[in-house]
C-alpha positions as CSV (number, residue, x, y, z in Angstrom):
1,X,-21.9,-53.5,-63.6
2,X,-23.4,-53.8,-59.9
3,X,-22.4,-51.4,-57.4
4,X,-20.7,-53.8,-55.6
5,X,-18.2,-54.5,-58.2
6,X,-17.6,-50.6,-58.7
7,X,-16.8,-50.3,-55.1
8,X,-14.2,-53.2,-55.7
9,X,-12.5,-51.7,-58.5
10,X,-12.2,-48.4,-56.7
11,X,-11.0,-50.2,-53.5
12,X,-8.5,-51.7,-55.9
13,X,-7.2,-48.8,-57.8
14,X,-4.4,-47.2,-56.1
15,X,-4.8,-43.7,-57.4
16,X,-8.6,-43.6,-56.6
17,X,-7.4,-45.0,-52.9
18,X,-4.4,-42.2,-52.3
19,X,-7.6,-39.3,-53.7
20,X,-9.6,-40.6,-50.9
21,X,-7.1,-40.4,-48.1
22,X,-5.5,-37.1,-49.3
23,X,-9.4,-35.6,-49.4
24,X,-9.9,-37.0,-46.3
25,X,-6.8,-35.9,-44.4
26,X,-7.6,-32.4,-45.9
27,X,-10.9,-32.2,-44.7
28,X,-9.6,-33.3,-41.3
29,X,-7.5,-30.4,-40.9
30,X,-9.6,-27.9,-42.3
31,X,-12.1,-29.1,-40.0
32,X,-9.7,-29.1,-36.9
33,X,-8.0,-25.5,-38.1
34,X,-11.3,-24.0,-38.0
35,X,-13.0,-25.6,-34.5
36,X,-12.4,-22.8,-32.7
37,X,-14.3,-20.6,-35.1
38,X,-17.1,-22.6,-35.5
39,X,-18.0,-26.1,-37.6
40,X,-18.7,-25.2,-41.3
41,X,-22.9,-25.8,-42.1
42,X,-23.6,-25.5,-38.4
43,X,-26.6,-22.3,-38.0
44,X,-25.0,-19.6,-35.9
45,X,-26.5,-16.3,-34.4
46,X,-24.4,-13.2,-34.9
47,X,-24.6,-10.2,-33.1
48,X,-22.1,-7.3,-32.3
49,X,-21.1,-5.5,-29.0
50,X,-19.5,-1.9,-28.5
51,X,-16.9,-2.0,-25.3
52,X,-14.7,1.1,-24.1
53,X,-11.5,-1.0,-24.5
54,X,-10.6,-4.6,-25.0
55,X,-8.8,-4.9,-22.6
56,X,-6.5,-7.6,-24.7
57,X,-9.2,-9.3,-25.6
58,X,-8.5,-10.5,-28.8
59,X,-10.1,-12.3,-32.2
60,X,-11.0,-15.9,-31.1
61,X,-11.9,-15.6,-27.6
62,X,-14.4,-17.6,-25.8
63,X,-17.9,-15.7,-25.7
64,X,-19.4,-17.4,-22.3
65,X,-23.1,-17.3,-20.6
66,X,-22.9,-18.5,-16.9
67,X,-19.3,-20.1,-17.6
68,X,-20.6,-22.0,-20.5
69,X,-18.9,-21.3,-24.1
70,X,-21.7,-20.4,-26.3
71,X,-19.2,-19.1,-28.9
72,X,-16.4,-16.7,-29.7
73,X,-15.1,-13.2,-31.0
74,X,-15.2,-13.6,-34.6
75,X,-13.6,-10.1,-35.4
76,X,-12.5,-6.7,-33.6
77,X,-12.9,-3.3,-35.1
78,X,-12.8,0.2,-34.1
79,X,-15.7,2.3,-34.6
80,X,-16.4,6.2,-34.0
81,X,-18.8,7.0,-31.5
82,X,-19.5,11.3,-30.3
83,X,-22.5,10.2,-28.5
84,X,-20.3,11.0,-24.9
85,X,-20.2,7.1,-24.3
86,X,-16.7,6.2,-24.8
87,X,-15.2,8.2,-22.2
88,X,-15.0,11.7,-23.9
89,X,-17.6,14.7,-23.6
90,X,-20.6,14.7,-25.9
91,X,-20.5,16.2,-29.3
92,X,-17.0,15.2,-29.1
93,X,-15.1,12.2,-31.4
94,X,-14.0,9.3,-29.8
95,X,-13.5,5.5,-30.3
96,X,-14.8,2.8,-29.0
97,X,-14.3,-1.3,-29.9
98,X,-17.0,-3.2,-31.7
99,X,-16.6,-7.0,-31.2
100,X,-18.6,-9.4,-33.5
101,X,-19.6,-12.4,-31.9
102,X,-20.5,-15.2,-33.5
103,X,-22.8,-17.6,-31.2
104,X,-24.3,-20.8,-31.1
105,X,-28.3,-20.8,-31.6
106,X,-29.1,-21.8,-28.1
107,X,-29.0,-18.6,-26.8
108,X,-31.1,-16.9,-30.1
109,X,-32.2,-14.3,-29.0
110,X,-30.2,-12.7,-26.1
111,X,-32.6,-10.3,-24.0
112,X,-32.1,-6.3,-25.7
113,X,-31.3,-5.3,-21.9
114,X,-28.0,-7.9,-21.9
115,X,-25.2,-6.8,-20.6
116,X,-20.9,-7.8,-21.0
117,X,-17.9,-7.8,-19.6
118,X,-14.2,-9.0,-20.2
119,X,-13.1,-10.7,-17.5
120,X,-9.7,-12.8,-17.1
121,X,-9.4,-16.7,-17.9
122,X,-5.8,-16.9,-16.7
123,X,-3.1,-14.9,-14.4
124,X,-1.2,-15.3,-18.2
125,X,-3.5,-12.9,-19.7
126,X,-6.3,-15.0,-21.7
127,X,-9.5,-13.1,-21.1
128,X,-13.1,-14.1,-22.7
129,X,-16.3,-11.9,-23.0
130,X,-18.6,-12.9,-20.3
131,X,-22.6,-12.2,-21.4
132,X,-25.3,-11.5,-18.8
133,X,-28.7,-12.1,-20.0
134,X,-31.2,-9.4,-19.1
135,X,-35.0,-9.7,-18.3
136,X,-36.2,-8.1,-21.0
137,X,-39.3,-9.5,-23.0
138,X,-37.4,-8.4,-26.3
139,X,-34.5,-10.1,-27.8
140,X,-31.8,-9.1,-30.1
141,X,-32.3,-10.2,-33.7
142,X,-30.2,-11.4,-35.7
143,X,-27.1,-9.2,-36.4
144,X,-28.3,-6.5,-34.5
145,X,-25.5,-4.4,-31.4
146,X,-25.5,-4.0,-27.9
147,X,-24.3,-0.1,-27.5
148,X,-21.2,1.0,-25.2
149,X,-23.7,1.6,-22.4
150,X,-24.3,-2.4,-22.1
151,X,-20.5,-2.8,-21.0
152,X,-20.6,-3.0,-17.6
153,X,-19.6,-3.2,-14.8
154,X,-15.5,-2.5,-15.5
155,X,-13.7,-5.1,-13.3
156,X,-10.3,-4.2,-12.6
157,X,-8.1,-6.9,-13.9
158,X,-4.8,-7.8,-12.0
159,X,-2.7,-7.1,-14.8
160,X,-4.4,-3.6,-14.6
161,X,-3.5,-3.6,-10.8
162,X,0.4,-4.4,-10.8
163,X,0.9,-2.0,-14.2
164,X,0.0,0.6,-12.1
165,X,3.5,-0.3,-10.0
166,X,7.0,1.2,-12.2
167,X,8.9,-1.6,-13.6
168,X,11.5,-2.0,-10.8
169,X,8.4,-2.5,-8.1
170,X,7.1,-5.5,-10.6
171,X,10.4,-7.2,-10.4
172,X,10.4,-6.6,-7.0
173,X,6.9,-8.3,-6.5
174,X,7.9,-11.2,-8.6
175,X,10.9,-11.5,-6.5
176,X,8.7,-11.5,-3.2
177,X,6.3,-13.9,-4.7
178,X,8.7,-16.5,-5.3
179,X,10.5,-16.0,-2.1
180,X,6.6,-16.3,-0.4
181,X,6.1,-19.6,-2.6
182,X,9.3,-20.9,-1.1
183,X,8.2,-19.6,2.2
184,X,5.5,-21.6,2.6
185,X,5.8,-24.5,0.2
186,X,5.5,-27.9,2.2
187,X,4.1,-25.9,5.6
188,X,0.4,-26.8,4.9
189,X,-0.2,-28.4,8.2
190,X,1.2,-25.9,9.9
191,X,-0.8,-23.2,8.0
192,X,-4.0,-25.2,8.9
193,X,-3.1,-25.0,12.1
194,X,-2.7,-21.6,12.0
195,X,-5.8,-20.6,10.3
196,X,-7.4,-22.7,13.2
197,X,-5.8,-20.4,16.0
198,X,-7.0,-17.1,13.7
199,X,-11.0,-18.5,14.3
200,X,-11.2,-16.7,17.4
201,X,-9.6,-13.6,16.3
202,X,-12.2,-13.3,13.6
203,X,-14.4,-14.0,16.2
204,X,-13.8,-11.4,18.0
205,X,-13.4,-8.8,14.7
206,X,-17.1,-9.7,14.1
207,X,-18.3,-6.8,17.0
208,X,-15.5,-4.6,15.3
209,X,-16.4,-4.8,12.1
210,X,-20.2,-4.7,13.4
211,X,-19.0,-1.0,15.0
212,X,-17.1,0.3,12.0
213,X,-20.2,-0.7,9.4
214,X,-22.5,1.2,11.5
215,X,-23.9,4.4,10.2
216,X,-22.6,5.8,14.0
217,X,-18.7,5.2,13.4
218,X,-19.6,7.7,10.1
219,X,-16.9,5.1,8.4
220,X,-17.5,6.5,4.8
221,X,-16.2,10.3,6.0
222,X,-12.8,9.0,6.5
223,X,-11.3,8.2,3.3
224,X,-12.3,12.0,2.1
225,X,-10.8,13.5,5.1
226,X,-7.7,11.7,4.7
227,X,-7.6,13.2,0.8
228,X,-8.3,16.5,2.3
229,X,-5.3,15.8,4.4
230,X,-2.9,14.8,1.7
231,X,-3.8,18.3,-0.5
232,X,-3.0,20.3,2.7
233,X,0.3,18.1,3.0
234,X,0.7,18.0,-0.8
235,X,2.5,22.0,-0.7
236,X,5.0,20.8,1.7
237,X,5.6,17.5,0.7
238,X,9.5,18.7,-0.4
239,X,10.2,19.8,3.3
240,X,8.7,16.5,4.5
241,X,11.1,14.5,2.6
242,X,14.0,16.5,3.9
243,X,12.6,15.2,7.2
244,X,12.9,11.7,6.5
245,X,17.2,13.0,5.0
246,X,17.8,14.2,8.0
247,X,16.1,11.4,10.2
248,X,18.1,8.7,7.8
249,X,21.2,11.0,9.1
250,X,20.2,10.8,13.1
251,X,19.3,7.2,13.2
252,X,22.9,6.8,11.3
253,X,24.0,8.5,13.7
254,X,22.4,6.6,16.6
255,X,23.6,3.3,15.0
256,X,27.2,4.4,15.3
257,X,26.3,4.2,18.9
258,X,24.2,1.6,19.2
259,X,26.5,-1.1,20.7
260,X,27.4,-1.2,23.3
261,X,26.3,2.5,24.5
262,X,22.1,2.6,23.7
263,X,21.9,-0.9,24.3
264,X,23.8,-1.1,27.6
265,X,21.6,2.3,28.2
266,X,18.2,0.4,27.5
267,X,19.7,-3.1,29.9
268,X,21.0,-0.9,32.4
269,X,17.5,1.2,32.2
270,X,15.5,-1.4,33.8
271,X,17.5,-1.7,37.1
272,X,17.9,2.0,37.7
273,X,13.9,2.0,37.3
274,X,13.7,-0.8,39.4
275,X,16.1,1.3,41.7
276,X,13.7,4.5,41.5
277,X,10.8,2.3,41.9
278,X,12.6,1.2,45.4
279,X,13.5,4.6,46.5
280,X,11.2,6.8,45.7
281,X,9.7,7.0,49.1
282,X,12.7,8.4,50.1
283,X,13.0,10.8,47.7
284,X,9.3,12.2,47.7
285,X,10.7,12.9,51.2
286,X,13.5,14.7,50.6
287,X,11.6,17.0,47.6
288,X,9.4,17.6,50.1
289,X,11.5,19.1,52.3
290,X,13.7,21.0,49.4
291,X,10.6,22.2,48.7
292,X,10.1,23.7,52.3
293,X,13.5,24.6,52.0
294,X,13.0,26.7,49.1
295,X,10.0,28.3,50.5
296,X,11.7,29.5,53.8
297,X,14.2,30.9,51.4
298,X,11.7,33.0,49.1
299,X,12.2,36.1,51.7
300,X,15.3,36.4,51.9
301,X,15.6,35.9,48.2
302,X,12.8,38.9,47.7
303,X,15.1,41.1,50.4
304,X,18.5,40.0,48.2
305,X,16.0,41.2,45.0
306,X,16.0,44.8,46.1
307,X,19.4,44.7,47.5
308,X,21.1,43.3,44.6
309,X,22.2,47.1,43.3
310,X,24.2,47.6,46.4
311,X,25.6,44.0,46.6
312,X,26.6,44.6,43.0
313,X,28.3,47.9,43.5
314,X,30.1,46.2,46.5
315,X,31.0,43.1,44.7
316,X,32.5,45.4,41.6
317,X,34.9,47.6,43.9
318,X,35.5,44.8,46.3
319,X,36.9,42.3,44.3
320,X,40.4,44.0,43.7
321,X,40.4,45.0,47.2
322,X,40.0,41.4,48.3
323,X,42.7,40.4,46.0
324,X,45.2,42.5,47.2
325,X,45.0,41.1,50.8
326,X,47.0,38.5,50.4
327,X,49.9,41.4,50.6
328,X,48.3,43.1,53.1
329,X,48.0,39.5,55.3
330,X,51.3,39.0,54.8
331,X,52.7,42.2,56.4
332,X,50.5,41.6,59.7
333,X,52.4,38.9,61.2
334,X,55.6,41.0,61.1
335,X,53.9,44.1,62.2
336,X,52.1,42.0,65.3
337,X,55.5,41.2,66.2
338,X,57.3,44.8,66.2
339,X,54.2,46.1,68.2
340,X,54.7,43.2,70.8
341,X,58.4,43.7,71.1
342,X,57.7,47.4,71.4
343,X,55.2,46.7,74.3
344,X,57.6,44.9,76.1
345,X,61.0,46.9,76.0
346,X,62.0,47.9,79.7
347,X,63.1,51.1,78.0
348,X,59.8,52.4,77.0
349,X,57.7,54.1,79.7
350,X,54.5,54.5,80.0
């Protein structure tokens, strides 16, 4: 039988035809389940990496090299380490995370001075292992580690940045950044504008920031003399927040009063300043001469000094005197009289 007549009576077999198609179909997912881990028969180059945390890095992420994916993180383990490298004191057990990667052979071999970092992929969270190839003359061999002390630097991620926030402040911060989103959705010609107006602002920030950089301004000395600041004001920081009670409780007050007294207080302000303004010529005059005034009193003010004892004394045992002559005053006019007829009567001789 020729081979050309065996291929027709496979072709023309129905159950040799449905074989094919079922293999087929189940190579085709196997081989599309498994992409993301890596083609079956294809050479790869393992090697392993030792971070401080994973920072949700997890199995399957992308393993990149200058933003290229050279392959991915075929498996996560913890691993002991009391060399002082993961964060705790030397001599002293702690963990840290292995990651096995699994890479494609164009980067065999990495440089042995390589270093990592997780970065982000996403705001959602998706973070890959970023590699940065060293100079070294040396490379890694095949499934050899890079230690703890090749992850770094330690970006701070913004996940990292708002869990620092309690949960009623990340609501909050949602809330603002839709309300911002809204704020400015459809503005973009006006925000071009804008940013046109701001160039010579920052213009004009270039001296200032020039000023602040230099060694002179002493920039650097700041930030630990504020902290030295808040631990003296740490001790009190109770009595300062009873501060801010009791200002809550006078600013109530104040806006009981607001309208229409402060405010017709703060209109009204600006015409009797414009009144001073206007008059004070007048009245530097008149100080002036109060202040003369004052001065030409100043001796008889130092006489009254020493004779205050006496003028006391007086005023003590003159006061009921003084009130009882009304009684007396009233008797005088009567008395005038009978002295006046008595001076006059024809009978009386001298």
């Amino acid at each position: 039988m020729s081979r050309q007549s065996r291929v027709q009576s496979i072709v023309s077999s129905p159950v040799m035809v449905g074989a094919l198609t079922v293999l087929t179909v189940i190579v085709a997912v196997f081989l599309a389940y498994n992409a993301n881990n890596g083609l079956p028969f294809v050479p790869t180059y393992r090697i392993s990496v030792e971070v401080p945390q994973t920072n949700s890095l997890v199995r399957g992420n992308d393993v990149r090299v200058a933003g290229v994916r050279v392959g991915i993180v075929e498996s996560i383990q913890p691993v002991q380490n009391n060399d002082g490298q993961c964060g705790a004191p030397a001599e002293e057990l702690s963990y840290c995370a292995k990651l096995n990667l699994k890479l494609d052979k164009t980067v065999d071999p990495l440089p042995e001075d390589s270093t990592v970092v997780i970065r982000s992929r996403s705001a959602l969270g998706l973070k890959y292992l970023q590699i940065d190839p060293g100079t070294a003359d040396t490379g890694l061999p095949e499934g050899s580690a890079l230690t703890v002390g090749a992850a770094k630097p330690e970006p701070v991620d913004l996940d990292q940045v708002f869990n620092m926030f309690p949960e009623k402040t990340r609501r909050d911060i949602q809330k603002n950044t839709a309300a911002f989103g809204g704020a400015i959705a459809g503005r973009g010609p006006s925000l071009n504008e804008a940013f046109g107006v701001l160039l010579p602002l920052l213009q004009q920030l270039t001296p200032v920031v020039r000023n602040l950089s230099s060694s002179d301004t002493n920039l650097a000395a700041l930030f630990p003399a504020l902290l030295r600041v808040a631990s003296e004001v740490a001790p009190v920081a109770e009595q300062q927040a009873n501060v801010f009670v009791v200002l809550d409780t006078t600013f109530a007050a104040f806006a009981n009063v607001a309208r229409p007294y402060i405010q017709d207080s703060i209109v009204k302000g600006v015409v009797a300043q414009d009144t001073l303004a206007a008059t004070a010529p007048n009245i530097r005059s008149f100080l002036s001469n109060t202040a003369g005034l004052f001065n030409d009193f100043l001796p008889a003010a130092t006489v009254f000094a020493k004779s205050s004892p006496a003028t006391s004394e007086m005023l003590v045992f003159g006061t009921p005197i003084v009130r009882r002559s009304p009684i007396f005053n009233a008797q005088l006019p009567p008395t005038a009289k009978a002295l006046e007829a008595f001076g006059n009567d024809p009978n009386v001789t001298s």
